[in-house]
N, C-alpha and C positions, 0 to 999 in steps of 0.2 A: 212243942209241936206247932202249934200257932203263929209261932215268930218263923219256924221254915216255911210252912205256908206261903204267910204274909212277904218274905223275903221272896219268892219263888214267884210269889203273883207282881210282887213291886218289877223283880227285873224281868215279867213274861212285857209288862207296860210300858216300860222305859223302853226297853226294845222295837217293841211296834209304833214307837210313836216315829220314828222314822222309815216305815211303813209307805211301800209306792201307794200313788193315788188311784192305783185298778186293784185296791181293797186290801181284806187283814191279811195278816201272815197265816199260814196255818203247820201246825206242828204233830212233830210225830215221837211222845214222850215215851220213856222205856223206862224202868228199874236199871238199876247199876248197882255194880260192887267193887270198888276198885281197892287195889294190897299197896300198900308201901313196898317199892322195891329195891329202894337203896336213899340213903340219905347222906352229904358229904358237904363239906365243908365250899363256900361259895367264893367269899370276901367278907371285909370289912366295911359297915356302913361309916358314915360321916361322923358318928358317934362315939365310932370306935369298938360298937359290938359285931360279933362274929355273926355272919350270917350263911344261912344252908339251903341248901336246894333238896327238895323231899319230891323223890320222881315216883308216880302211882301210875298203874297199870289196871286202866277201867275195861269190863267185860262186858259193854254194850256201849251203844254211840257212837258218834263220829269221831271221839275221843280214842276209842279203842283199839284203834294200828297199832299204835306206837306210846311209851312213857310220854305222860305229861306233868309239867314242872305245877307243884300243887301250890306255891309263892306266885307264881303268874297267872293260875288261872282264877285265883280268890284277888289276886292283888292289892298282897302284902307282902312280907320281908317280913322270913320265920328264922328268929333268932333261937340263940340258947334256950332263952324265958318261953318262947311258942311251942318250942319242941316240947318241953314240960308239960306247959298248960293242955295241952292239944293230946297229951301221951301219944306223940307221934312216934311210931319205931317202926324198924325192919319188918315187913309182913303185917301189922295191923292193917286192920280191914275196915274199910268205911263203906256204908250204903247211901243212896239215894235216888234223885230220876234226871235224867238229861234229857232235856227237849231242842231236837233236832227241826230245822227248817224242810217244811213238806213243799213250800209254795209261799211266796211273797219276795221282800227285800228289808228283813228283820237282821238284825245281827243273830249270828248260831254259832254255837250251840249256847243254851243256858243249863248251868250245872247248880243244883239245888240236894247241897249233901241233909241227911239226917239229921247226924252228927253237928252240933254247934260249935266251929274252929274259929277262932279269937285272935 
Protein backbone atom coordinates (compact mmCIF):
# COMPACT_ATOMS: atom_id res chain seq x y z
CA UNK A 1 0.00 0.00 0.00
CA UNK A 2 2.92 2.37 0.54
CA UNK A 3 4.56 1.76 -2.74
CA UNK A 4 0.85 3.20 -4.47
CA UNK A 5 0.98 5.94 -2.18
CA UNK A 6 4.54 6.72 -2.76
CA UNK A 7 3.94 6.08 -6.65
CA UNK A 8 0.73 8.31 -6.66
CA UNK A 9 2.41 11.29 -4.62
CA UNK A 10 5.84 10.80 -7.05
CA UNK A 11 3.51 11.42 -10.26
CA UNK A 12 1.01 14.10 -8.23
CA UNK A 13 5.07 16.00 -8.25
CA UNK A 14 6.36 15.32 -11.43
CA UNK A 15 3.29 16.72 -12.68
CA UNK A 16 3.31 20.12 -11.12
CA UNK A 17 6.55 20.62 -11.47
CA UNK A 18 5.56 22.08 -14.92
CA UNK A 19 3.05 23.93 -13.00
CA UNK A 20 2.17 27.94 -14.48
CA UNK A 21 4.05 30.45 -12.41
CA UNK A 22 0.24 31.95 -10.90
CA UNK A 23 0.66 28.95 -8.53
CA UNK A 24 -0.08 24.92 -7.85
CA UNK A 25 -2.28 22.85 -9.70
CA UNK A 26 -5.22 22.00 -7.71
CA UNK A 27 -7.12 18.69 -8.07
CA UNK A 28 -10.25 16.98 -7.84
CA UNK A 29 -9.52 13.13 -6.70
CA UNK A 30 -12.44 10.51 -6.99
CA UNK A 31 -12.36 6.54 -6.26
CA UNK A 32 -12.69 4.53 -9.34
CA UNK A 33 -13.43 1.11 -10.49
CA UNK A 34 -12.71 0.23 -13.76
CA UNK A 35 -13.77 -3.86 -15.65
CA UNK A 36 -11.72 -5.29 -18.35
CA UNK A 37 -13.78 -4.99 -21.34
CA UNK A 38 -12.25 -6.82 -23.92
CA UNK A 39 -8.80 -7.92 -24.46
CA UNK A 40 -7.31 -8.83 -28.21
CA UNK A 41 -4.55 -9.29 -29.84
CA UNK A 42 -2.36 -5.91 -31.04
CA UNK A 43 1.00 -6.79 -32.86
CA UNK A 44 4.22 -7.90 -32.62
CA UNK A 45 6.86 -6.20 -30.79
CA UNK A 46 10.72 -6.18 -32.09
CA UNK A 47 11.23 -9.22 -30.08
CA UNK A 48 8.99 -11.08 -31.71
CA UNK A 49 6.42 -11.39 -28.74
CA UNK A 50 2.79 -10.94 -29.12
CA UNK A 51 1.34 -8.12 -27.74
CA UNK A 52 -2.53 -6.95 -26.48
CA UNK A 53 -4.38 -4.24 -26.05
CA UNK A 54 -6.64 -4.74 -22.61
CA UNK A 55 -9.36 -1.84 -23.04
CA UNK A 56 -11.08 -0.92 -19.22
CA UNK A 57 -14.05 1.02 -18.72
CA UNK A 58 -13.50 3.36 -15.64
CA UNK A 59 -16.66 4.61 -13.49
CA UNK A 60 -15.48 7.94 -12.50
CA UNK A 61 -13.03 10.53 -13.99
CA UNK A 62 -12.31 12.06 -17.05
CA UNK A 63 -11.41 8.73 -17.98
CA UNK A 64 -14.96 7.66 -17.94
CA UNK A 65 -16.70 8.43 -21.55
CA UNK A 66 -15.11 6.15 -23.25
CA UNK A 67 -12.73 2.48 -23.17
CA UNK A 68 -9.22 3.37 -22.43
CA UNK A 69 -6.32 1.39 -23.67
CA UNK A 70 -4.76 0.08 -20.05
CA UNK A 71 -0.76 -0.44 -22.13
CA UNK A 72 -0.97 3.41 -22.83
CA UNK A 73 -2.11 4.80 -19.95
CA UNK A 74 0.48 2.74 -17.46
CA UNK A 75 3.01 2.90 -20.56
CA UNK A 76 3.98 -0.30 -21.19
CA UNK A 77 3.45 -3.20 -23.71
CA UNK A 78 1.30 -6.03 -22.05
CA UNK A 79 2.46 -9.13 -23.45
CA UNK A 80 1.43 -12.92 -23.07
CA UNK A 81 3.73 -12.87 -19.62
CA UNK A 82 1.73 -9.41 -18.25
CA UNK A 83 -1.60 -10.75 -19.02
CA UNK A 84 -0.51 -13.65 -16.67
CA UNK A 85 1.37 -11.83 -14.04
CA UNK A 86 -1.35 -9.08 -13.98
CA UNK A 87 -4.38 -11.88 -14.03
CA UNK A 88 -5.73 -9.64 -16.51
CA UNK A 89 -9.13 -11.12 -18.15
CA UNK A 90 -12.48 -10.29 -19.56
CA UNK A 91 -14.46 -8.30 -16.57
CA UNK A 92 -11.79 -8.24 -13.77
CA UNK A 93 -12.23 -5.37 -11.96
CA UNK A 94 -9.56 -3.13 -10.58
CA UNK A 95 -9.99 -0.17 -8.07
CA UNK A 96 -8.20 2.99 -7.35
CA UNK A 97 -8.39 7.13 -7.41
CA UNK A 98 -7.89 9.49 -10.40
CA UNK A 99 -7.00 12.91 -9.88
CA UNK A 100 -8.44 15.20 -12.27
CA UNK A 101 -7.28 19.01 -12.84
CA UNK A 102 -9.47 21.58 -10.93
CA UNK A 103 -7.16 24.53 -11.83
CA UNK A 104 -3.60 25.12 -12.94
CA UNK A 105 -1.48 23.79 -15.98
CA UNK A 106 -0.37 20.13 -14.57
CA UNK A 107 -0.78 17.30 -16.90
CA UNK A 108 -4.31 15.24 -16.02
CA UNK A 109 -5.44 13.10 -15.26
CA UNK A 110 -3.26 10.94 -12.83
CA UNK A 111 -4.47 7.39 -12.44
CA UNK A 112 -3.16 5.60 -9.19
CA UNK A 113 -4.57 1.78 -9.48
CA UNK A 114 -4.66 -0.25 -6.07
CA UNK A 115 -3.77 -3.00 -7.68
CA UNK A 116 0.09 -3.43 -8.43
CA UNK A 117 0.38 -4.10 -12.45
CA UNK A 118 3.93 -5.01 -13.57
Amino acid sequence: MKKIYLAFFSAFLLSCSNADVNGPCDWHVRKFSATVTGISFDKLNTQGDSLFSVKLMFDAGSVSEKEQDLGKLRNFEITREKLSQNKLRVNATYTGKISDLKSGDCETPIIAFDQRLR
